[in-house]
PyMOL Python script that loads the backbone (N, CA, C, O; Angstrom):
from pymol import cmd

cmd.read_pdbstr("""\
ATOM      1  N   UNK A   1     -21.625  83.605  50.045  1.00  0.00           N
ATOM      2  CA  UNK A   1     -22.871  83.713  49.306  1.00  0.00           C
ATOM      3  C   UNK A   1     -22.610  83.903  47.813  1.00  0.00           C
ATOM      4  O   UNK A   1     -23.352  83.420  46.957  1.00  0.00           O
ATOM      5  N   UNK A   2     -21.406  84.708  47.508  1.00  0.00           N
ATOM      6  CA  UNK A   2     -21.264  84.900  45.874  1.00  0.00           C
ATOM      7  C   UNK A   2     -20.883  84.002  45.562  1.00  0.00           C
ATOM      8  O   UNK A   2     -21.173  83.934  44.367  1.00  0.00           O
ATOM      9  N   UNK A   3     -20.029  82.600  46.021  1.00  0.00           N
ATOM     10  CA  UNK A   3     -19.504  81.557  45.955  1.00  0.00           C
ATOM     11  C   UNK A   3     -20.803  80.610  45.395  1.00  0.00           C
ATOM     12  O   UNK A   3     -20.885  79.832  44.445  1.00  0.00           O
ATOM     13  N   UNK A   4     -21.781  81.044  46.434  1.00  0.00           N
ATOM     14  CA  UNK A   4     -22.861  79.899  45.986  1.00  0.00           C
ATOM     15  C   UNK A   4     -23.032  80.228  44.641  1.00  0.00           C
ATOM     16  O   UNK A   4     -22.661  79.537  43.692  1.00  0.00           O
ATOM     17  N   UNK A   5     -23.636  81.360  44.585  1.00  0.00           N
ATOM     18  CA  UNK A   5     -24.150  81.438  43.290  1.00  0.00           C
ATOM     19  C   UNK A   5     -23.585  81.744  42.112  1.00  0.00           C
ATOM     20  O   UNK A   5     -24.220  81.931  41.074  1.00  0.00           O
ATOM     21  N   UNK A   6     -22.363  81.806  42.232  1.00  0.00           N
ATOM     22  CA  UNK A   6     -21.350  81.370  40.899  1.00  0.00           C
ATOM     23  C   UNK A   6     -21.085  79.860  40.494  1.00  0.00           C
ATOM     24  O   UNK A   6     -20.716  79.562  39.358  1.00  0.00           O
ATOM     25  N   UNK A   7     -21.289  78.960  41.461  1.00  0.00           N
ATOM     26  CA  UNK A   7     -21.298  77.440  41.346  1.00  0.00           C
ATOM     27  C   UNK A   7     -22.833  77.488  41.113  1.00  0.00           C
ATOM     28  O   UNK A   7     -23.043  77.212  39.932  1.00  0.00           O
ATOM     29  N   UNK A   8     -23.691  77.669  41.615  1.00  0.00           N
ATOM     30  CA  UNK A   8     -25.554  77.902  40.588  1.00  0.00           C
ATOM     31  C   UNK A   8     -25.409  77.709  39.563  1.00  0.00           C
ATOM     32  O   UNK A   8     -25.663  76.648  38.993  1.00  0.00           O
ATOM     33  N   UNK A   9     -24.838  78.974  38.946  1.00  0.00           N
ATOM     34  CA  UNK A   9     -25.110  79.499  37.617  1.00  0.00           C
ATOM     35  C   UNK A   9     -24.081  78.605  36.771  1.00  0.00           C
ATOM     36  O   UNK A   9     -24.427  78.310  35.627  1.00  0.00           O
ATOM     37  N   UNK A  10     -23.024  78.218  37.178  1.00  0.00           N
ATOM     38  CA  UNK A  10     -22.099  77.015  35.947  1.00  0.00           C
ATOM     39  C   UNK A  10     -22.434  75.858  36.530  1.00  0.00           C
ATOM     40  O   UNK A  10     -22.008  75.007  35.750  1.00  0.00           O
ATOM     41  N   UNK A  11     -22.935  75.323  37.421  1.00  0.00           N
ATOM     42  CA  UNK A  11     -24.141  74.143  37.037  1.00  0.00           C
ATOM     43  C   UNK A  11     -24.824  73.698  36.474  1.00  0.00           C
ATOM     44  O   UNK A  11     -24.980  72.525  36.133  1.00  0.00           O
ATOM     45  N   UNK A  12     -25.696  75.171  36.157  1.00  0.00           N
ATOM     46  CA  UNK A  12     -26.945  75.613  35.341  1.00  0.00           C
ATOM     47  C   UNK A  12     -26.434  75.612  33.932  1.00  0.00           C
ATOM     48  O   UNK A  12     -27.125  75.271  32.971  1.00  0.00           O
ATOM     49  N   UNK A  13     -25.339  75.963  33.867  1.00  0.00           N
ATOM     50  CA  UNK A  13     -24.733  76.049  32.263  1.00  0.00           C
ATOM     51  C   UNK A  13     -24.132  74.764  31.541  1.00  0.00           C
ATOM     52  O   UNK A  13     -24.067  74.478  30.345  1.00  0.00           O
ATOM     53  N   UNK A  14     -23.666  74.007  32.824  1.00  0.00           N
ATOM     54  CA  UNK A  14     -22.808  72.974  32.731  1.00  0.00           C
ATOM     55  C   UNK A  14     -24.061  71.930  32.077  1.00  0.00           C
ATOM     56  O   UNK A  14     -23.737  71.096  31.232  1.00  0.00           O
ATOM     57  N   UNK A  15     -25.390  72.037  32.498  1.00  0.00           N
ATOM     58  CA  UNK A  15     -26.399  70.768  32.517  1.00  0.00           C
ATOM     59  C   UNK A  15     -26.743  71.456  31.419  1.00  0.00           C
ATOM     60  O   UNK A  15     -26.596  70.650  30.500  1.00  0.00           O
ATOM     61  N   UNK A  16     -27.341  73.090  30.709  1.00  0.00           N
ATOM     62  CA  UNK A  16     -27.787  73.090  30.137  1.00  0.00           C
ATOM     63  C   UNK A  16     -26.835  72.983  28.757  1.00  0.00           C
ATOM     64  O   UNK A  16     -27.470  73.392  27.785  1.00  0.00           O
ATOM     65  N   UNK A  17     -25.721  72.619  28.479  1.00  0.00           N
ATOM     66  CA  UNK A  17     -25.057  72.273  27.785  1.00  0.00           C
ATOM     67  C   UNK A  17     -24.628  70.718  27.240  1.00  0.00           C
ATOM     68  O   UNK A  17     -24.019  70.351  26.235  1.00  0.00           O
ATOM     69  N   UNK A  18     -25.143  70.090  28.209  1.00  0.00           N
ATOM     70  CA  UNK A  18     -25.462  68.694  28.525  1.00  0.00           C
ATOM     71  C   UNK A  18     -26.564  67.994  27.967  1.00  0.00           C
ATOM     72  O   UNK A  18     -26.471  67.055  27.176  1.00  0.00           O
ATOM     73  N   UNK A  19     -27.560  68.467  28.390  1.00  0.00           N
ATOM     74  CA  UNK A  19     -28.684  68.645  27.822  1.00  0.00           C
ATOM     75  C   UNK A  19     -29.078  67.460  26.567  1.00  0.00           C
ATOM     76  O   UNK A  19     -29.297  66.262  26.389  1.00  0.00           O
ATOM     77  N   UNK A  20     -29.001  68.530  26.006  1.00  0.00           N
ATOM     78  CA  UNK A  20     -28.991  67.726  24.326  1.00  0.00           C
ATOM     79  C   UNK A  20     -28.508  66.642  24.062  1.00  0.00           C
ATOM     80  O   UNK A  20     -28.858  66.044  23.045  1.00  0.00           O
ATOM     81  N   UNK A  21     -27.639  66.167  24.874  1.00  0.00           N
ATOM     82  CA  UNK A  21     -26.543  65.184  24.485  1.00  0.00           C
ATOM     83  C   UNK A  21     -27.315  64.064  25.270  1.00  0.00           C
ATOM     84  O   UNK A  21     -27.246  62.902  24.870  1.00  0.00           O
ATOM     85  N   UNK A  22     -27.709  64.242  25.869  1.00  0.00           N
ATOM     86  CA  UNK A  22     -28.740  62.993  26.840  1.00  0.00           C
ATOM     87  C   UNK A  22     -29.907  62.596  26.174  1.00  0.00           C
ATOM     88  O   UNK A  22     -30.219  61.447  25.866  1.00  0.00           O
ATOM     89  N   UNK A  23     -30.768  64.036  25.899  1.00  0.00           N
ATOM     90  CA  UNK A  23     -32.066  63.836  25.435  1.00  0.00           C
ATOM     91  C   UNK A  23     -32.381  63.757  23.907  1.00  0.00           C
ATOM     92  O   UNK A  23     -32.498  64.799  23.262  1.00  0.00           O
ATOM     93  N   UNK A  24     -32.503  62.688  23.398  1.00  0.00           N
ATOM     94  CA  UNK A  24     -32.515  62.474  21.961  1.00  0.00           C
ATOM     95  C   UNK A  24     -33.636  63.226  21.324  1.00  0.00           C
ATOM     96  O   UNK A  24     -33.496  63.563  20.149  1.00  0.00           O
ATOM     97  N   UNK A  25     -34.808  63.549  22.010  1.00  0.00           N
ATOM     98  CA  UNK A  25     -35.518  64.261  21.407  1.00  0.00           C
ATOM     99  C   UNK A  25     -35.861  65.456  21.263  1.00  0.00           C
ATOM    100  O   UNK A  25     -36.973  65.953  21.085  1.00  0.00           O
ATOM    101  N   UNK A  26     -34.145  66.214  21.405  1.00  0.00           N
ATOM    102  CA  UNK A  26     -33.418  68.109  21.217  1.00  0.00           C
ATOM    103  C   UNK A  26     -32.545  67.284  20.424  1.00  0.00           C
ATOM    104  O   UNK A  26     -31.673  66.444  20.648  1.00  0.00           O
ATOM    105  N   UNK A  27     -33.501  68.227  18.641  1.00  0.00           N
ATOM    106  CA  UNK A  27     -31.983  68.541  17.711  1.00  0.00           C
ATOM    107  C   UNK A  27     -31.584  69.157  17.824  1.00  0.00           C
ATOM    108  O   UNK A  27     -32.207  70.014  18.452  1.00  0.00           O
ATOM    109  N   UNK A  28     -29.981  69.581  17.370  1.00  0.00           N
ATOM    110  CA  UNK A  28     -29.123  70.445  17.651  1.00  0.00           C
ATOM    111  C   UNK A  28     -28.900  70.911  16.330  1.00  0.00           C
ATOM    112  O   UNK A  28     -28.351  70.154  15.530  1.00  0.00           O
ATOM    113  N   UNK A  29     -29.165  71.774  16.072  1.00  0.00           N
ATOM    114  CA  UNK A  29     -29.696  72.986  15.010  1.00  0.00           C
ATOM    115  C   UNK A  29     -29.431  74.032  15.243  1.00  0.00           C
ATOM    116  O   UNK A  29     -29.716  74.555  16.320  1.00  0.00           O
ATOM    117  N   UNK A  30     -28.709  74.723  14.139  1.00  0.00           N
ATOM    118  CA  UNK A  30     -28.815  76.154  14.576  1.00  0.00           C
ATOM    119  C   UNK A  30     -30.130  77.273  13.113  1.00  0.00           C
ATOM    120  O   UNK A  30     -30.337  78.483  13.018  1.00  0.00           O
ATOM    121  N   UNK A  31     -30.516  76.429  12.528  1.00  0.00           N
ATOM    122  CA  UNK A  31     -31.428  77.624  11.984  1.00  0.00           C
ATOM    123  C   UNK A  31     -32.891  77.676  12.312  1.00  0.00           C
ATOM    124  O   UNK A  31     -33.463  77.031  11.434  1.00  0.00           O
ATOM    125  N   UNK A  32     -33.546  78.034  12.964  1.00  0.00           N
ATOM    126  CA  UNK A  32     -34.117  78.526  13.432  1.00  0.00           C
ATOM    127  C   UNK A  32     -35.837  77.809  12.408  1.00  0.00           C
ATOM    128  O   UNK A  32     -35.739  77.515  11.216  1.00  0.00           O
ATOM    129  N   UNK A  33     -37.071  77.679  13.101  1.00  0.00           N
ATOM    130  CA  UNK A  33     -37.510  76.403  12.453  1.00  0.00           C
ATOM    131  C   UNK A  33     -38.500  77.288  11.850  1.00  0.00           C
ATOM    132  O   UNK A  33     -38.470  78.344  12.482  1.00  0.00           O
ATOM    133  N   UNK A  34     -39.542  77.346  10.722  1.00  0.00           N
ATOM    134  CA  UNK A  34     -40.217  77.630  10.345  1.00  0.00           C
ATOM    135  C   UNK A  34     -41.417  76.900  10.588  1.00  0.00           C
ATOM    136  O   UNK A  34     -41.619  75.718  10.311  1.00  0.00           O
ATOM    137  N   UNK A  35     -42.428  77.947  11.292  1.00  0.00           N
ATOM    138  CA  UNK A  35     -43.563  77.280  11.862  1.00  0.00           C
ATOM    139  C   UNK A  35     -44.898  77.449  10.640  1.00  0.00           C
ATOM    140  O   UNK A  35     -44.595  78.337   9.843  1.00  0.00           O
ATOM    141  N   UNK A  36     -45.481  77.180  10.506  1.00  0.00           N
ATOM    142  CA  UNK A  36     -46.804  76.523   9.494  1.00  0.00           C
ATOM    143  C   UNK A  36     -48.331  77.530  10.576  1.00  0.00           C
ATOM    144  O   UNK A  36     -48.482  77.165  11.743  1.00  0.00           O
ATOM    145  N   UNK A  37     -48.676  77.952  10.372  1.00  0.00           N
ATOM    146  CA  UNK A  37     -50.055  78.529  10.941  1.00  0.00           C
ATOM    147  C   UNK A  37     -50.960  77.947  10.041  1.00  0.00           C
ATOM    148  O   UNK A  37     -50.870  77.748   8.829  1.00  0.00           O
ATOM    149  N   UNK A  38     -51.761  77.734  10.772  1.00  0.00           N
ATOM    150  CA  UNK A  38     -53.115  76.910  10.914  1.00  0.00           C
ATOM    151  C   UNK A  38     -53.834  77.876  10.199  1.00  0.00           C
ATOM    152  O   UNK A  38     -53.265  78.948   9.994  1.00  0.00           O
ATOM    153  N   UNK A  39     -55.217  77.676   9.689  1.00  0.00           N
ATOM    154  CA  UNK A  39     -56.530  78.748   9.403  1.00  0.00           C
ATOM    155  C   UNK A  39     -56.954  78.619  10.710  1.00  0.00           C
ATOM    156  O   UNK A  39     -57.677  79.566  11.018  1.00  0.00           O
ATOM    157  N   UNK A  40     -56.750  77.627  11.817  1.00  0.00           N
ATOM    158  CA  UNK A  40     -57.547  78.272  13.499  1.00  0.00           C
ATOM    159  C   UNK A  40     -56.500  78.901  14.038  1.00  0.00           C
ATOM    160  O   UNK A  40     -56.900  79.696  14.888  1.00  0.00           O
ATOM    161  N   UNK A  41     -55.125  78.902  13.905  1.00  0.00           N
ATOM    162  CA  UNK A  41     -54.685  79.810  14.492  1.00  0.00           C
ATOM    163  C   UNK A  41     -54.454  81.265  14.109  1.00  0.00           C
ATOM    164  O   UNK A  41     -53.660  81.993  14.705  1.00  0.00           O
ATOM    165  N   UNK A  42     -55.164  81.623  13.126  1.00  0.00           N
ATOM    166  CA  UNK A  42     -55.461  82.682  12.395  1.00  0.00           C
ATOM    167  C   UNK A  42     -56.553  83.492  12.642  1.00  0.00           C
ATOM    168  O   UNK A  42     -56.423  84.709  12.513  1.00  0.00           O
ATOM    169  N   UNK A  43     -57.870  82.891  13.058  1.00  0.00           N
ATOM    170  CA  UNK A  43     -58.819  82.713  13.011  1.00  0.00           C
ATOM    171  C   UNK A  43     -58.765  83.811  13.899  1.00  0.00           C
ATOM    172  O   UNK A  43     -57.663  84.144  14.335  1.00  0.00           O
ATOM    173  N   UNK A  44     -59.976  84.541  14.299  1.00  0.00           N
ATOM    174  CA  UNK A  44     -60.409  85.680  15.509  1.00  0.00           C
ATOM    175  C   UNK A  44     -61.243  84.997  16.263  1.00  0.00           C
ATOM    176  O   UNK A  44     -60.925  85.252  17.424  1.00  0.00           O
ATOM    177  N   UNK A  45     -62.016  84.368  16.250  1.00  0.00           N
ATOM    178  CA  UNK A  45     -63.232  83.427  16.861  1.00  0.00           C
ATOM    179  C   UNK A  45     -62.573  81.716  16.854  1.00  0.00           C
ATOM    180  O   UNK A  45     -61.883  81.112  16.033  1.00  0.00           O
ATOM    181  N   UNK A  46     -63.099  81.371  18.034  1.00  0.00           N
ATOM    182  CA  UNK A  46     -62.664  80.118  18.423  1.00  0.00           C
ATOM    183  C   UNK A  46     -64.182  79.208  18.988  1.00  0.00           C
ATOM    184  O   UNK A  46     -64.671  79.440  20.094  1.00  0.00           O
ATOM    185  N   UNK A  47     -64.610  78.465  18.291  1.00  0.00           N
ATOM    186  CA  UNK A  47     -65.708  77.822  18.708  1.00  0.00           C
ATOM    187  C   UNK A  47     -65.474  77.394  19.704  1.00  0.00           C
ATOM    188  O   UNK A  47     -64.310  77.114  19.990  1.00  0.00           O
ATOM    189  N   UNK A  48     -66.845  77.132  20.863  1.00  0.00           N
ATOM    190  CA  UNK A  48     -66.513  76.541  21.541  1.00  0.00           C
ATOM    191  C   UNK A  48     -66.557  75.135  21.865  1.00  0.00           C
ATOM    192  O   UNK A  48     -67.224  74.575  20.996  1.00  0.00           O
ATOM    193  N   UNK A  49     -66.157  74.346  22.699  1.00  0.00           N
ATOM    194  CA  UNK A  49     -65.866  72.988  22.758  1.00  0.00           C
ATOM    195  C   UNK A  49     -67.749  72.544  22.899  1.00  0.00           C
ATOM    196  O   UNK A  49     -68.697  73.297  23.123  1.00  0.00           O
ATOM    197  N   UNK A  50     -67.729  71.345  22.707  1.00  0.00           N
ATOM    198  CA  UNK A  50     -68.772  70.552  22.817  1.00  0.00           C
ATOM    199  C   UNK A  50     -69.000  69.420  23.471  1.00  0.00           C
ATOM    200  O   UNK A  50     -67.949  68.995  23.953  1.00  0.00           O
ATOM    201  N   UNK A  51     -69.921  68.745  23.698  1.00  0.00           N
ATOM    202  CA  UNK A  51     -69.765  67.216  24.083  1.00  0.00           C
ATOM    203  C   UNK A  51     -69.601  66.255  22.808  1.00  0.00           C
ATOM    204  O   UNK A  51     -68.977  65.196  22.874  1.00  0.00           O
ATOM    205  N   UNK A  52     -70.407  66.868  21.288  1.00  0.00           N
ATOM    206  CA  UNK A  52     -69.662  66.645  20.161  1.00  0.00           C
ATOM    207  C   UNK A  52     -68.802  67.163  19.467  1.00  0.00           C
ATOM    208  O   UNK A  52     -68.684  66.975  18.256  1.00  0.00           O
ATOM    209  N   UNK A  53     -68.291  67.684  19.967  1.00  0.00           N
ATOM    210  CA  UNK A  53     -66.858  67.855  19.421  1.00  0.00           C
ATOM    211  C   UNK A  53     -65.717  66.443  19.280  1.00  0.00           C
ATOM    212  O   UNK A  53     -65.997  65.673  20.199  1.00  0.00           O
ATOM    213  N   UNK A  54     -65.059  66.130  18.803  1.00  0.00           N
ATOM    214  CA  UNK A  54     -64.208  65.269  18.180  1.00  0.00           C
ATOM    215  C   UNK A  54     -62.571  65.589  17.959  1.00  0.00           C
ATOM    216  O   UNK A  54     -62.237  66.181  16.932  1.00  0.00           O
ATOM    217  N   UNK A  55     -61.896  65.319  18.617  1.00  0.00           N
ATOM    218  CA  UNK A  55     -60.511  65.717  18.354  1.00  0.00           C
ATOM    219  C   UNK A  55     -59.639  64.381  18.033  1.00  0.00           C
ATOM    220  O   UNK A  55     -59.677  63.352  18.708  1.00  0.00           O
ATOM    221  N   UNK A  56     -58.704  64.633  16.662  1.00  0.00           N
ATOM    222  CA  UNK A  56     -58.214  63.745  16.234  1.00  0.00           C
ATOM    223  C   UNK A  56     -56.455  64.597  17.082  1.00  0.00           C
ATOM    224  O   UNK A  56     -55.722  65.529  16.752  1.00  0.00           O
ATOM    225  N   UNK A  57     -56.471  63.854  17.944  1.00  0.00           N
ATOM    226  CA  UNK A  57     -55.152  64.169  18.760  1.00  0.00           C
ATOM    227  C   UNK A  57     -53.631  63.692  18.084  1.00  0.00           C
ATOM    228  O   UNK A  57     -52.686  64.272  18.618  1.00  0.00           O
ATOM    229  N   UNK A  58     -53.256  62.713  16.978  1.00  0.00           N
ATOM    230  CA  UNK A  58     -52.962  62.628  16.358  1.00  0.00           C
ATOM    231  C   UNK A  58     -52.360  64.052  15.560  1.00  0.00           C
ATOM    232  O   UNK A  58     -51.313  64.694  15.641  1.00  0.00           O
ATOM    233  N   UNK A  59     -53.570  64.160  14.784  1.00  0.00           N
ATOM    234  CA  UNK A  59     -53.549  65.625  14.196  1.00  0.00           C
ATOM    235  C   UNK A  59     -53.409  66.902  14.813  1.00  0.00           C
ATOM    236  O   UNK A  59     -53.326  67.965  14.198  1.00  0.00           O
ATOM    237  N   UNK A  60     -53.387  66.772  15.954  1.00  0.00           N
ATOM    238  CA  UNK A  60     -53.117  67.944  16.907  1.00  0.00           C
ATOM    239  C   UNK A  60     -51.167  68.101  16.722  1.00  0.00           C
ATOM    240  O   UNK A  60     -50.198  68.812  16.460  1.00  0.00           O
ATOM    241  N   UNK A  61     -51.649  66.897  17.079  1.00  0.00           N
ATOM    242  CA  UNK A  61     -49.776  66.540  17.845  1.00  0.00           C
ATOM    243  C   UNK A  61     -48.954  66.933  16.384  1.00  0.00           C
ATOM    244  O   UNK A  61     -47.839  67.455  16.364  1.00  0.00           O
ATOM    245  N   UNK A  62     -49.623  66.626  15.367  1.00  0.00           N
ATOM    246  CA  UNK A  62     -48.251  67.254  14.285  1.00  0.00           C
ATOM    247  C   UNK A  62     -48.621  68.426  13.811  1.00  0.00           C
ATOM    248  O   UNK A  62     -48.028  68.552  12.740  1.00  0.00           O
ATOM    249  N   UNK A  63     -48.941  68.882  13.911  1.00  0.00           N
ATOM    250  CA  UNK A  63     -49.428  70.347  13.854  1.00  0.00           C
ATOM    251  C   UNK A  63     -48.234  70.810  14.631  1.00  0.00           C
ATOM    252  O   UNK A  63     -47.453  71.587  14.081  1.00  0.00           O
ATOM    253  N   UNK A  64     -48.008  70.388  15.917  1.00  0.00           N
ATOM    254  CA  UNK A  64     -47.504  71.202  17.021  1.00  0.00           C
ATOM    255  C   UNK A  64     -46.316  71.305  16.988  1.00  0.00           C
ATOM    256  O   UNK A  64     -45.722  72.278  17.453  1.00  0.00           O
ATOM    257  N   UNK A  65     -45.598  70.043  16.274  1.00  0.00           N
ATOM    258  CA  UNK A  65     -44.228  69.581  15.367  1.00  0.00           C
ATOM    259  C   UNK A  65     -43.947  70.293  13.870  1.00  0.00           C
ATOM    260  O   UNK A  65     -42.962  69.968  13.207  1.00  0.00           O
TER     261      UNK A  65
END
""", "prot")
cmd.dss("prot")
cmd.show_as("cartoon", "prot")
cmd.util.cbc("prot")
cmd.orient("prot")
């Protein structure tokens, strides 16, 4: 049983070391990223959604980047 889970865990290390090297879209960076806050993510109150409401998803998506 400790057998198993010493081969688990450097599997687990082995792929997550791997990782990056497969998936082009993980930079490999080490300083740490500076995130941008929003005035809504600041905000205390969050309107709520609508049937007019309008989302430019676009603009979501780099926000989130």
């Amino acid at each position: 049983m400790l057998f198993a889970a010493l081969v688990f865990v450097i599997v687990n290390l082995v792929v997550d070391l791997i990782y990056p090297l497969l998936d082009p879209r993980i930079e490999l960076t080490s300083a740490p990223r500076r995130r941008r806050r929003s005035r809504a993510a600041t905000s205390t109150t969050t309107p709520a959604l609508t049937e007019s409401t309008s989302v430019d998803i676009d603009a979501v998506l780099e926000e989130v980047r």
